[in-house]
C-alpha positions as a Markdown table, in Angstrom:
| # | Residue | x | y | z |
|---|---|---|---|---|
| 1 | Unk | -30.7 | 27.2 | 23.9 |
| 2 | Unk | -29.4 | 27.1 | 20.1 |
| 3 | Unk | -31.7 | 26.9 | 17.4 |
| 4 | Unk | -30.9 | 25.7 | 14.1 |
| 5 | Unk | -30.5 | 28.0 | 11.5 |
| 6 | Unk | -30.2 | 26.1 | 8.2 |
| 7 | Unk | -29.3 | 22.8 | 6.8 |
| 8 | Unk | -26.8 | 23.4 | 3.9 |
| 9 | Unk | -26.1 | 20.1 | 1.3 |
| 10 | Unk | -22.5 | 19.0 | 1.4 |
| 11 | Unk | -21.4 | 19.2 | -2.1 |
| 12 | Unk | -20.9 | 15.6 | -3.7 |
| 13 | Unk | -21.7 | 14.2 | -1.0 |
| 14 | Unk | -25.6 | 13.0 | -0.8 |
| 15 | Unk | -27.8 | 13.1 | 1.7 |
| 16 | Unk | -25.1 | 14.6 | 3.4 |
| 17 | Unk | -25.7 | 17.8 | 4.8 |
| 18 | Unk | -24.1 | 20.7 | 7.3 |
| 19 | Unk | -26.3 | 21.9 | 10.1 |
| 20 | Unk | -25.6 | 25.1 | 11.4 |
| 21 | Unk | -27.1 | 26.4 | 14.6 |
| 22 | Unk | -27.9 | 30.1 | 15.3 |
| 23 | Unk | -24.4 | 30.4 | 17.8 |
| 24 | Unk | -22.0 | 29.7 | 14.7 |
| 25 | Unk | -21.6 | 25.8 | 15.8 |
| 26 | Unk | -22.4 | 23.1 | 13.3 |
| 27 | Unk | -22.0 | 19.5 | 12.2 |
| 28 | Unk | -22.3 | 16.9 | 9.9 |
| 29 | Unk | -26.1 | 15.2 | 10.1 |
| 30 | Unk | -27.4 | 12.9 | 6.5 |
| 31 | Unk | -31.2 | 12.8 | 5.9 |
| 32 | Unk | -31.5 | 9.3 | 8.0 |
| 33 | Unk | -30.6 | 11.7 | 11.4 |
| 34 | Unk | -32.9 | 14.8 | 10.0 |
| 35 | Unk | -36.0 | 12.2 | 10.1 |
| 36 | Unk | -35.1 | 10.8 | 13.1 |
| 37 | Unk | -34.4 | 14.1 | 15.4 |
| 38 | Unk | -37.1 | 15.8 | 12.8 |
| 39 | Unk | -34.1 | 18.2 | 12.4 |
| 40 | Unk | -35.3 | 21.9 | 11.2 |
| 41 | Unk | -34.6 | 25.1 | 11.2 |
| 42 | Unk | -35.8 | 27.1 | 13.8 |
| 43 | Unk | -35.8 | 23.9 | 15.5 |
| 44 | Unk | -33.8 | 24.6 | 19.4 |
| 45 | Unk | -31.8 | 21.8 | 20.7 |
| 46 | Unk | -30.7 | 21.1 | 24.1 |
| 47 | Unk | -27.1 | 20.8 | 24.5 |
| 48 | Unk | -27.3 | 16.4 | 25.2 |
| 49 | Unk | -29.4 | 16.5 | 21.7 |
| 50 | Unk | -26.3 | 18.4 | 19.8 |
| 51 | Unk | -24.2 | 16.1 | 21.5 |
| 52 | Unk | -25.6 | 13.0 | 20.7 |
| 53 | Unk | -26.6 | 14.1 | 16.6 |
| 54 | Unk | -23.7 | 15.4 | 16.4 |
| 55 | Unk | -21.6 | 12.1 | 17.8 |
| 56 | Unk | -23.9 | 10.3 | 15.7 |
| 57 | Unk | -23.2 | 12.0 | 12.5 |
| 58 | Unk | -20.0 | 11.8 | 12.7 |
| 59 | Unk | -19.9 | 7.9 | 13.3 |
| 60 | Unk | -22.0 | 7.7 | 10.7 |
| 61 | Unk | -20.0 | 10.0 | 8.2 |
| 62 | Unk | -16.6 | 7.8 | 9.2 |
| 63 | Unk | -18.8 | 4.4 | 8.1 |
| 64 | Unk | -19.7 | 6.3 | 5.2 |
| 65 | Unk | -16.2 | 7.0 | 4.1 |
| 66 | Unk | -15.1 | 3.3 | 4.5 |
| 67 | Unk | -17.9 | 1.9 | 2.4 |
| 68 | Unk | -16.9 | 4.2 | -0.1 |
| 69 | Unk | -13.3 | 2.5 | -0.1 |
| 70 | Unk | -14.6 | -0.5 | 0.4 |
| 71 | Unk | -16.8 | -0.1 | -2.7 |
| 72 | Unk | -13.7 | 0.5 | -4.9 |
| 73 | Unk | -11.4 | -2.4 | -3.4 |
| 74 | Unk | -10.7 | -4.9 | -0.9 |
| 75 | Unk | -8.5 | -3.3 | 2.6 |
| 76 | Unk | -6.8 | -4.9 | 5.5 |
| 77 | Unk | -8.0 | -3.3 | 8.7 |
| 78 | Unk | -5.1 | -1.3 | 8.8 |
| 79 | Unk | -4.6 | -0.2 | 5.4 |
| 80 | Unk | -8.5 | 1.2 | 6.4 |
| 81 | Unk | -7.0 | 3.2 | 9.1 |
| 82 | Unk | -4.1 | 4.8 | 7.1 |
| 83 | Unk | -7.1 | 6.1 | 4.6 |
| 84 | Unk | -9.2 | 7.5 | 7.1 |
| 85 | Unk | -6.4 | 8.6 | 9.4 |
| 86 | Unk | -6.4 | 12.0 | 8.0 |
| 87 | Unk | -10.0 | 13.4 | 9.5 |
| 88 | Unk | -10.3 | 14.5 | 13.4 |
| 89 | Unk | -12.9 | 12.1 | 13.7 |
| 90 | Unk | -11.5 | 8.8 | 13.0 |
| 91 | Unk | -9.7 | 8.0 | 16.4 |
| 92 | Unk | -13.2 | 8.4 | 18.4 |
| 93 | Unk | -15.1 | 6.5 | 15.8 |
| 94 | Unk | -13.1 | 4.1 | 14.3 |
| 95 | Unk | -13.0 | 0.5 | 16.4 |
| 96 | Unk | -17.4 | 1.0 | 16.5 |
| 97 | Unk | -16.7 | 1.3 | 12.3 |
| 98 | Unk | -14.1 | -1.3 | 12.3 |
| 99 | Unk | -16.7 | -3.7 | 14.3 |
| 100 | Unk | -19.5 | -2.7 | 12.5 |
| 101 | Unk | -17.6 | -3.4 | 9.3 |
| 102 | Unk | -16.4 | -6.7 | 11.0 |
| 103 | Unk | -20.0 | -7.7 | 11.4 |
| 104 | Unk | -21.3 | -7.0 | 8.1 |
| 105 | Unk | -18.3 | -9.3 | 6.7 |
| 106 | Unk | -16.9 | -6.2 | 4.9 |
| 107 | Unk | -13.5 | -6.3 | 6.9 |
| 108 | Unk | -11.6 | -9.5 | 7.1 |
| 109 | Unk | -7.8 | -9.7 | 7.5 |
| 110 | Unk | -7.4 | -13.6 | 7.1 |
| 111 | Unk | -9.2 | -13.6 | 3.9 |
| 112 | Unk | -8.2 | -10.6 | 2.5 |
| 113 | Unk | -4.8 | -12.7 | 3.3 |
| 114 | Unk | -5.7 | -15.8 | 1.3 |
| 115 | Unk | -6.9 | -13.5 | -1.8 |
| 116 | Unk | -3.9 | -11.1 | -2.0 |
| 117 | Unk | -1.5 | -14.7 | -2.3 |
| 118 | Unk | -3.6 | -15.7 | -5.3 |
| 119 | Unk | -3.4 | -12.1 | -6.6 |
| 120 | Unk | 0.0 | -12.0 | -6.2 |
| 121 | Unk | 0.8 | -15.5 | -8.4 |
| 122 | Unk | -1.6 | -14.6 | -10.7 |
| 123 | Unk | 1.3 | -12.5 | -12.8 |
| 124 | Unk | 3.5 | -15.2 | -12.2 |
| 125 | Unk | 5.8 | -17.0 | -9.6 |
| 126 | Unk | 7.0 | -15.0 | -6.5 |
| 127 | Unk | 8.7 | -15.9 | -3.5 |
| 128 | Unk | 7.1 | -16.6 | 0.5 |
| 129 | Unk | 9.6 | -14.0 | 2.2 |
| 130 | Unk | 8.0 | -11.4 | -0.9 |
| 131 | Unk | 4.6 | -12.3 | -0.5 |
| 132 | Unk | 5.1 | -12.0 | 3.1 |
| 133 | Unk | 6.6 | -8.9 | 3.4 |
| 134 | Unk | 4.0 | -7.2 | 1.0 |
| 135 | Unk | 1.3 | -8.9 | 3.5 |
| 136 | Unk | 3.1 | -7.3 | 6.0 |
| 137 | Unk | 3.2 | -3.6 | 4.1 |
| 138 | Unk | -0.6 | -4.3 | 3.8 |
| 139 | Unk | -0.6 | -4.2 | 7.3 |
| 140 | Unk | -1.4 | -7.6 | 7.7 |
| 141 | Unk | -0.4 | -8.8 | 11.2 |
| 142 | Unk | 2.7 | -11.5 | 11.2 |
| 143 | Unk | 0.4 | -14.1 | 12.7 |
| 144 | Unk | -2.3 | -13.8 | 9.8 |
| 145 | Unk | 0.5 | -13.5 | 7.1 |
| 146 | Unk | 2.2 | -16.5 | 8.0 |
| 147 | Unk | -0.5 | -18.9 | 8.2 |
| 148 | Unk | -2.5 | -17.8 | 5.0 |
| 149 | Unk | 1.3 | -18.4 | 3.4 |
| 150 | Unk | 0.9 | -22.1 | 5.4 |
| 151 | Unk | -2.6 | -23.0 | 4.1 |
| 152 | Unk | -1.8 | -21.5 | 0.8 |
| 153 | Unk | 1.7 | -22.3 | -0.1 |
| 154 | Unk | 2.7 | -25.0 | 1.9 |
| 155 | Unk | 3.5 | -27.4 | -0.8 |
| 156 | Unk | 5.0 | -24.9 | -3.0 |
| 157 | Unk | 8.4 | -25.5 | -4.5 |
| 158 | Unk | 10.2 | -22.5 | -5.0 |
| 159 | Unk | 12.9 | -23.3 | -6.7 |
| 160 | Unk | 11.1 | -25.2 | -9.1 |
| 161 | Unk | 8.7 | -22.1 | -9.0 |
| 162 | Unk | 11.9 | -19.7 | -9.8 |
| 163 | Unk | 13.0 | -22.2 | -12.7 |
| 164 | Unk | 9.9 | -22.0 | -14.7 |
| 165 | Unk | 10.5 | -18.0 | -14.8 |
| 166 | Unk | 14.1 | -17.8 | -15.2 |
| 167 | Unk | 13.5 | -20.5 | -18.6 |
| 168 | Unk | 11.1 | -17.7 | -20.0 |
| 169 | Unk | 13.7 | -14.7 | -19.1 |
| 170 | Unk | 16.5 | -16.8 | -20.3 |
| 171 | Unk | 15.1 | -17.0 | -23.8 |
| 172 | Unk | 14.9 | -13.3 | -24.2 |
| 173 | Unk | 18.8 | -12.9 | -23.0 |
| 174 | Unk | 20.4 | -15.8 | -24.0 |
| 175 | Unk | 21.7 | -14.1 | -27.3 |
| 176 | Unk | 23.9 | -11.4 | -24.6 |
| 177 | Unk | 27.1 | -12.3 | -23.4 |
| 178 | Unk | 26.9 | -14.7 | -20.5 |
| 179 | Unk | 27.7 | -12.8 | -17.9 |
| 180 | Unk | 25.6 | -9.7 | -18.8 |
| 181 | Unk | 22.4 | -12.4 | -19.4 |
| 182 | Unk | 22.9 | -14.2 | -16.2 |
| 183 | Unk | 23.0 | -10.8 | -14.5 |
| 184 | Unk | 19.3 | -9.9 | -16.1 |
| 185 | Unk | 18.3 | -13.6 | -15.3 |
| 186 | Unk | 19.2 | -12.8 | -11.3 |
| 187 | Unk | 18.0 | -9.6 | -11.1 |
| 188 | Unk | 14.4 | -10.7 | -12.4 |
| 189 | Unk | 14.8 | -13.3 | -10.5 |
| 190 | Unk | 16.0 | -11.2 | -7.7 |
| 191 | Unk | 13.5 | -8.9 | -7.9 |
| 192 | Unk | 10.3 | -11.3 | -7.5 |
| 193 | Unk | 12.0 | -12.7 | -4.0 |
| 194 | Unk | 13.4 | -15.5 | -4.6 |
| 195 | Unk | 16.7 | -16.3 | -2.7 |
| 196 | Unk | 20.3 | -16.6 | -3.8 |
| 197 | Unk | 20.2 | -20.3 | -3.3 |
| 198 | Unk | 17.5 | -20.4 | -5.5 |
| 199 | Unk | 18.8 | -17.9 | -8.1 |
| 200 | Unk | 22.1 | -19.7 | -8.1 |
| 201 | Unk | 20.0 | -22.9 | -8.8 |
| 202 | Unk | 18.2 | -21.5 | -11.6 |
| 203 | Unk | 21.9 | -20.0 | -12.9 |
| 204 | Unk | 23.3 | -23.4 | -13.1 |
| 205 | Unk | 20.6 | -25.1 | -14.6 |
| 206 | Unk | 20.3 | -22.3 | -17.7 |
| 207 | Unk | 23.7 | -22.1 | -18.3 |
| 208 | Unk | 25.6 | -25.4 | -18.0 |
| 209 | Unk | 25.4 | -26.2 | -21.7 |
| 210 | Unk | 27.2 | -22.4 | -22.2 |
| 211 | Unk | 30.1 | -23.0 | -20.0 |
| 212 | Unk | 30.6 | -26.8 | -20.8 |
């Protein structure tokens, strides 16, 4: 049966280490699964025991890679996935780290929903088919999307929302030609979602004095 040979520290990574065993096979294991195996060298494991530490770490190295994202900013489920799509392990390990995460109140589409809409006004008006649609990049399933946008915008006017913006972007074009400054009034405009119905509302109100 394999013995182990050594236990070599991942680099930057702590409490993280690499056990090799004497036939060239190793695996990730952190000092939580060396106490609780009493993993050491010389140590010989039975084939179920490398199977089982070694399904172990790896579960637990996947965890430990989405707290780390976690730690550094809010995720959708899926944007999770994207990020840790890239190592071998994620597609056996994943859904028992997605549930755990789930559990722990870590991952949570709906209200990562509801926070991304306030983000998203914070630097000013926007439109509900933009917000959407960026919900939906998120990875943010249609259902989710559409009823955060409910709860949270449902008595939002949007093309009074578009007017507010278009007055402040007026003012630093209304010195252009016309048509040039209602071209950089609907492509601001344009740009933050907001339909032509709206734009063309927000046109007619800036510049009726100019054409009367």
């Amino acid at each position: 049966m394999p013995r182990i040979l050594t236990l070599e520290k991942i680099p930057r990574k702590k409490g993280w280490f690499t056990l090799i065993l004497d036939n060239a096979y190793s695996f990730v294991v952190n000092d939580e699964l060396i106490i609780k195996h009493a993993l050491r060298p010389e140590r010989v494991l039975t084939k179920p025991e490398i199977e089982q530490i070694k399904s172990e770490g790896e579960y637990l190295f996947l965890r430990a890679k989405a707290f780390d994202i976690l730690s550094r900013r809010r995720v959708s489920e899926k944007e999770l996935e994207r990020k840790l799509k890239f190592t071998k392990i994620y597609g056996k390990h994943f859904p028992r780290v997605i549930a755990n995460l789930k559990d722990l109140g870590l991952i949570d589409d709906s209200g990562y929903a509801t926070s991304f809409i306030h983000t998203a006004l914070m630097g000013g008006p926007k439109s509900k088919a933009l917000i959407r649609r960026k919900l939906l990049q998120k990875g943010i399933s249609e259902e989710i999307a559409q009823k955060a946008i409910e709860q949270e915008l449902g008595d939002y006017d949007e093309k009074e929302a578009a007017l507010s913006i278009a007055k402040k972007k007026y003012k630093s074009v209304k010195q252009l030609p016309t048509l040039k400054a209602k071209q950089r009034v609907a492509d601001f405009l344009r740009s933050r979602g907001f339909s032509w119905s709206n734009i063309n509302y927000c046109l007619a109100k800036l510049f009726k004095a100019d054409e009367d």
